[in-house]
C-alpha positions as CSV (number, residue, x, y, z in Angstrom):
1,X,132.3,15.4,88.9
2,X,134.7,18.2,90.1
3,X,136.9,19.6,87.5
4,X,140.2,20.1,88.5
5,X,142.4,23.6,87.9
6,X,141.9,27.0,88.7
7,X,138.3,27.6,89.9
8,X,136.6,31.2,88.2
9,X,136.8,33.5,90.8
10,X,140.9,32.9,91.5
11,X,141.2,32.8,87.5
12,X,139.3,36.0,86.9
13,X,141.7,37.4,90.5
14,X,145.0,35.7,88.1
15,X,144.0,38.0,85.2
16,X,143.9,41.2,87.4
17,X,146.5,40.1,88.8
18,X,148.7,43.0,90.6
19,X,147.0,45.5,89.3
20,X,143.3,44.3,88.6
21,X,140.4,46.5,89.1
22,X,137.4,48.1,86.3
23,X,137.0,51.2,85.0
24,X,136.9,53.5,82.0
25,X,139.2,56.2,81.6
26,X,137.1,60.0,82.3
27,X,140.2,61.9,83.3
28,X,139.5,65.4,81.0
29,X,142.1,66.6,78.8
30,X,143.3,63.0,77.8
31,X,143.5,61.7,74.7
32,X,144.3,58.2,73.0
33,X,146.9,57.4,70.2
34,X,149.2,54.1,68.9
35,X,152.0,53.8,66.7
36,X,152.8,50.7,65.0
37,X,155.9,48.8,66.3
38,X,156.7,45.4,64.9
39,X,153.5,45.0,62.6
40,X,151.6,45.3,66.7
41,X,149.4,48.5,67.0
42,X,150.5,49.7,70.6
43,X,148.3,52.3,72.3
44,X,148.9,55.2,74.9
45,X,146.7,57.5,76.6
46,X,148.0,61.0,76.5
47,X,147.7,64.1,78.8
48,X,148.9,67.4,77.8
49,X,149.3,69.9,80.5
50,X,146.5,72.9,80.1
51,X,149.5,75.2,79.4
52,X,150.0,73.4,76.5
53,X,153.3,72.3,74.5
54,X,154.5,75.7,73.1
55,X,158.1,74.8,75.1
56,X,159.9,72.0,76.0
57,X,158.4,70.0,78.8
58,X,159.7,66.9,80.6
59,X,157.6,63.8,80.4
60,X,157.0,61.2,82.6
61,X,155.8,57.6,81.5
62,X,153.2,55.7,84.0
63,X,153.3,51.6,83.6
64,X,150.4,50.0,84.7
65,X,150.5,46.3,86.2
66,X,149.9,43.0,84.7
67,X,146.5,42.8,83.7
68,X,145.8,46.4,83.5
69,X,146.4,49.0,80.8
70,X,146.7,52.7,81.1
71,X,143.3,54.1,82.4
72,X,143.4,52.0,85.1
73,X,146.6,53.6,86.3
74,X,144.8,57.0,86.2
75,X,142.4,55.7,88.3
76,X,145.2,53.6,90.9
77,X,146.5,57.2,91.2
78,X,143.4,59.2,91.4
79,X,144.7,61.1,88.4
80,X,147.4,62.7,90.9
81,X,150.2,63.0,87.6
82,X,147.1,64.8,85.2
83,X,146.8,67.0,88.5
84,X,150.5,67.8,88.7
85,X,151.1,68.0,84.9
86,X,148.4,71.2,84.8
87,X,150.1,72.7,87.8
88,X,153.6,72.2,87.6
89,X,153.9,71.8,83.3
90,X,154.9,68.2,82.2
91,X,153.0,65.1,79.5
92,X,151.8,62.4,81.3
93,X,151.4,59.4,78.9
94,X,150.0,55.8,80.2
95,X,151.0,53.0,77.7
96,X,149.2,50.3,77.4
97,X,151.3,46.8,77.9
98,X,150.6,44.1,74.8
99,X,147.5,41.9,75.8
100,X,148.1,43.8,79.3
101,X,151.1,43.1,80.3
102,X,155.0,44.0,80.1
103,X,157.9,42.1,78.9
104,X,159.5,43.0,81.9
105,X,163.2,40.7,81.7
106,X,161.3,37.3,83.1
107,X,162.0,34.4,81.2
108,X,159.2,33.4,79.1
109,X,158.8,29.9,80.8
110,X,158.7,31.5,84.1
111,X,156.3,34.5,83.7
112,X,153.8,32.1,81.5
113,X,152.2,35.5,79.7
114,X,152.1,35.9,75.7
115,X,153.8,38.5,76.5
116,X,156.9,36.6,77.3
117,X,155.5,33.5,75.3
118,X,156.3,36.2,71.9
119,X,158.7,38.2,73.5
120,X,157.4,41.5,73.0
121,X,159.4,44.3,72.3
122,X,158.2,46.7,74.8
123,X,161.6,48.5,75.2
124,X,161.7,49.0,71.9
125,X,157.7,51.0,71.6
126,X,159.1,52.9,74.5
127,X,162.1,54.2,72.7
128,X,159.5,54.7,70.2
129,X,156.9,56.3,71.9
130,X,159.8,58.6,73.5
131,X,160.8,59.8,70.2
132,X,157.2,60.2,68.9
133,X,156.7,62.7,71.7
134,X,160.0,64.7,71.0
135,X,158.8,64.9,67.5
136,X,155.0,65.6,68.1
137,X,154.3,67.2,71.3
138,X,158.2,69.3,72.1
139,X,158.9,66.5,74.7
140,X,162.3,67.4,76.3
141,X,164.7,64.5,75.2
142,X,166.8,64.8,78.8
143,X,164.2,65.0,81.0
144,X,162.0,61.6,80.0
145,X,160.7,59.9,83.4
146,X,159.7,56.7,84.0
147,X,157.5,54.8,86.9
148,X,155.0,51.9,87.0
149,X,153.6,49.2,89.6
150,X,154.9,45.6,89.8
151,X,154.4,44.4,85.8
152,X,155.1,48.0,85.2
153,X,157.5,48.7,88.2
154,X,159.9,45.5,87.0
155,X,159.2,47.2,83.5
156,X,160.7,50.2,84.9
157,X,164.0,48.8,85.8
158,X,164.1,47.1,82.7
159,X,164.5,50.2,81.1
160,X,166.1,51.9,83.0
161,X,168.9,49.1,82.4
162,X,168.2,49.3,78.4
163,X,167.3,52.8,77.8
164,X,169.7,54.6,80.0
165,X,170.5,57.1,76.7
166,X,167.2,58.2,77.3
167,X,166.0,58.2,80.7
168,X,167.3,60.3,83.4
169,X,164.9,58.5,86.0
170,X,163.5,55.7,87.3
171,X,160.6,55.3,90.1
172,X,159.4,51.8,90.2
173,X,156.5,51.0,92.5
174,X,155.8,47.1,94.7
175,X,159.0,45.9,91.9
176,X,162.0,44.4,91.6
177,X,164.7,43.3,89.2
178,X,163.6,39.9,87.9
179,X,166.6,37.6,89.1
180,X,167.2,36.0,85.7
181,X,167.4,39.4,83.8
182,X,170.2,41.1,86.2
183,X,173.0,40.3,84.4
184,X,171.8,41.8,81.0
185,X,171.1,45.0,82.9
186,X,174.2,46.9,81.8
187,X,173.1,51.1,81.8
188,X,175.2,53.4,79.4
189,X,175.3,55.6,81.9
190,X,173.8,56.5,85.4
191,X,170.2,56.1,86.2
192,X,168.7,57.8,89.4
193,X,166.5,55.8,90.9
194,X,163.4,55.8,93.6
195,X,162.0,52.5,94.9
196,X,158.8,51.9,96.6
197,X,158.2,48.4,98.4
198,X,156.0,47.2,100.8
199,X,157.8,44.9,103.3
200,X,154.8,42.6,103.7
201,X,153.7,42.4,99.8
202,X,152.3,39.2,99.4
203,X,152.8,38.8,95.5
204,X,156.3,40.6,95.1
205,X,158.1,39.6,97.7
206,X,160.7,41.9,99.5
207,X,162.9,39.8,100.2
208,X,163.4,38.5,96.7
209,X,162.0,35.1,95.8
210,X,158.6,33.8,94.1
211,X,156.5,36.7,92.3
212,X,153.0,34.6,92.9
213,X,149.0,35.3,92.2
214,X,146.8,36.3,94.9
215,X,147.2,33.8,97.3
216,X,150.7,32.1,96.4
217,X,148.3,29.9,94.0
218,X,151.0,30.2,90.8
219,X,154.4,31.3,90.2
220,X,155.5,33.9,87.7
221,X,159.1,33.9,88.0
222,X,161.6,35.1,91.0
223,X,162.8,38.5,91.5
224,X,165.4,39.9,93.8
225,X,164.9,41.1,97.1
226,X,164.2,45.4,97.2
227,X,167.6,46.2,98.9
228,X,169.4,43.9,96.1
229,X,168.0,45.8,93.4
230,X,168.3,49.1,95.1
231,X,172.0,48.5,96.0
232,X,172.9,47.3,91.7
233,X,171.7,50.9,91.0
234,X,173.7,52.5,94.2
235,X,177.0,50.3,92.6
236,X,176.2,51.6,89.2
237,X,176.0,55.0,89.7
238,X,178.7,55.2,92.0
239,X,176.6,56.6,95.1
240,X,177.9,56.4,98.2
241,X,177.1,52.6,100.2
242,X,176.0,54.2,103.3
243,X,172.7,56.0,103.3
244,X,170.4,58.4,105.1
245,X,168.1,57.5,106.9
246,X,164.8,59.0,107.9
247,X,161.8,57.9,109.3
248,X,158.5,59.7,107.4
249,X,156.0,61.1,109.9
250,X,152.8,58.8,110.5
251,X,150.7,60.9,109.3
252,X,147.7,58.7,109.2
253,X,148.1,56.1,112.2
254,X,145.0,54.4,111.7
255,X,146.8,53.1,108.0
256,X,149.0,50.8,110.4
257,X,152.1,51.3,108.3
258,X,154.9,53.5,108.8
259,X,157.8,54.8,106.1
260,X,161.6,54.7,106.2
261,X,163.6,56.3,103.5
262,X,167.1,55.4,102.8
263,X,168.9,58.0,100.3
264,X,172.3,57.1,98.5
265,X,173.7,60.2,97.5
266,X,176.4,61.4,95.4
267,X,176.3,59.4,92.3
268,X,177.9,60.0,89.3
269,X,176.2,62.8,87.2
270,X,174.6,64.1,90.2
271,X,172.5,61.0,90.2
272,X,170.9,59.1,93.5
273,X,169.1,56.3,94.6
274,X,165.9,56.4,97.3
275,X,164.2,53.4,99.0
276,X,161.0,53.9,100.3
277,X,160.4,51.1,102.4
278,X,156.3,50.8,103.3
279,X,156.5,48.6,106.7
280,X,153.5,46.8,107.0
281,X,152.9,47.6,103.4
282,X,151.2,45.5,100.9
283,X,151.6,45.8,97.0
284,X,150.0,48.8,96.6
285,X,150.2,52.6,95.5
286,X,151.0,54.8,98.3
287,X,148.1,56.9,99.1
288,X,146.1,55.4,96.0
289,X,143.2,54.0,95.4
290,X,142.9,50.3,97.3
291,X,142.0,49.0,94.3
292,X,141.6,45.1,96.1
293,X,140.6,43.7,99.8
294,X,143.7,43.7,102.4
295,X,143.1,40.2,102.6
296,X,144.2,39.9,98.8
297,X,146.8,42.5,98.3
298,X,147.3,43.9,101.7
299,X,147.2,47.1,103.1
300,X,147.8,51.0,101.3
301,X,149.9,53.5,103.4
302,X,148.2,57.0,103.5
303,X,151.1,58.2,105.0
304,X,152.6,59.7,101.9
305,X,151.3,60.4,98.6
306,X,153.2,58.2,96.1
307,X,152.6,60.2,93.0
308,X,153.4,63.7,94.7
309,X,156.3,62.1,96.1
310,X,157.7,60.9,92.6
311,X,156.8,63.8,90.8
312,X,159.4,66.0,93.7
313,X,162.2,63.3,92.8
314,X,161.7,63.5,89.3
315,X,161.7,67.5,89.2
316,X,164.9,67.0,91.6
317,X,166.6,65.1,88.7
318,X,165.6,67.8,86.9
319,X,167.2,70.5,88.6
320,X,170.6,68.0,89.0
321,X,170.6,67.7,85.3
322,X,170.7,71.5,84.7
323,X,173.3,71.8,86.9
324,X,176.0,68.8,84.8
């Protein structure tokens, strides 16, 4: 008799879902800690940059996506943030999401993960883990930086809505702003932002709508489209409605995607907002590893390098801050 429901394969693609591929951690010079939020032992990896923390260095906080957990992101990214951290001076720390995921703002009925089910307090082990490194490892309290992919991008906004005392960045990656959590999103203060999307990623779509599995097979709650969220950050930071545009060079033709950046500029605080939009993009890290088939998550542009080109916005924000 044929059982009915989700058949192995698309179950075991459901759990790795946008972000799901093996591997342990190797990257050198990392280590692995956890503090204790809400009775829940929550667990990082850590990189200190090889010139050590003798000064205050910025940090910049890397979300995986649902069903992953930090090592993985080191891997998505080819370790390109341990890579920058030893050359340009900054912590790197990959948190691990609660049974591998992020409360990310989706309604617990809609995103169907015990994550939501308990309503997990990740915002609240971020602000945590933030403070832990001020304390610990002579993180710089204004210059705290934060990016992720899809579970982790949405994640991002989220707190960059919640945490806006503390961040002076946000660089979500194949995210949105979940639709139902928009109107809780009410920063202290402005938030520069820089938005990756793919215009053809078939799990978070960029037009808004449906975040599904791999293949459309289940639903896990809408989002809004990548210009909507964009343009709530350009509103609240008072940048100017019109941006630049440029189209990146295609620097790698045979990747069949090409980049436009749109930059809204002179926000309040000196703060900004960037959309990269990946055309023929799928939900994917820019120049990252293609960690599944085309056919499943679609297709990685190797026409920038996503982590090299959020590390330049993030030491931007950096230089804007000094100058306030």
């Amino acid at each position: 008799m044929k059982k009915h429901g989700l058949n192995l394969p698309l179950l075991i693609l459901i759990l790795m879902f946008l972000s799901g591929f093996s591997g342990d951690n190797n990257s050198n010079g990392n280590k692995t800690g956890y503090i204790i939020i809400d009775g829940l032992r929550r667990t990082y990896i850590l990189h200190i940059p090889s010139s050590g923390f003798n000064h205050l260095l910025p940090v910049v906080f890397v979300l995986h996506g649902g069903g992953g957990n930090g090592g993985k992101m080191i891997k998505l990214t080819y370790g390109g943030f341990d890579k920058l951290a030893d050359k340009t001076g900054f912590i790197v720390v990959y948190p691990d999401g609660f049974e591998k995921n992020w409360n990310d703002g989706r309604s617990m009925s809609e995103a169907n993960y015990d994550t939501f089910k308990n309503n997990t307090d990740d915002v609240g082990f971020i602000s945590a883990l933030i403070d832990d490194l001020i304390k610990k490892y002579n993180a710089d309290a204004k210059r705290v930086f934060v990016t992720g992919i899809s579970n982790g991008a949405m994640m991002s906004y989220r707190i960059g809505c919640e945490l806006s005392g503390k961040i002076a960045a946000i660089a979500p990656v194949a995210g949105n702003i979940p639709e139902n959590f928009i109107n809780q999103c009410k920063p202290s203060k402005p938030v520069s932002v820089l938005a990756i999307n793919g215009d053809t990623d078939p799990l978070v779509p960029f037009n808004g709508g449906d975040v599904t599995g791999p293949f459309g097979k289940r639903k896990f709650g809408r989002v809004l489209s990548a210009h909507e969220s964009v343009m709530f950050w350009v509103k609240n930071n008072g940048c100017s409605p019109d941006p630049i545009i440029i189209d990146v060079p295609d620097k790698d033709p045979d990747d069949v995607t090409r980049v436009q950046k749109q930059q809204f500029i002179n926000g309040r605080n000196n703060s900004e907002v960037i959309l990269y939009t990946i055309k023929n993009g799928g939900h994917t890290w820019p120049g990252g590893y293609q960690y599944l088939g085309e056919w499943i998550v679609g297709r990685t542009c190797r026409d920038m390098n996503a982590t090299e080109v959020i590390w330049e916005f993030f030491e931007r924000q950096e230089r804007l801050i000094s100058e306030q």
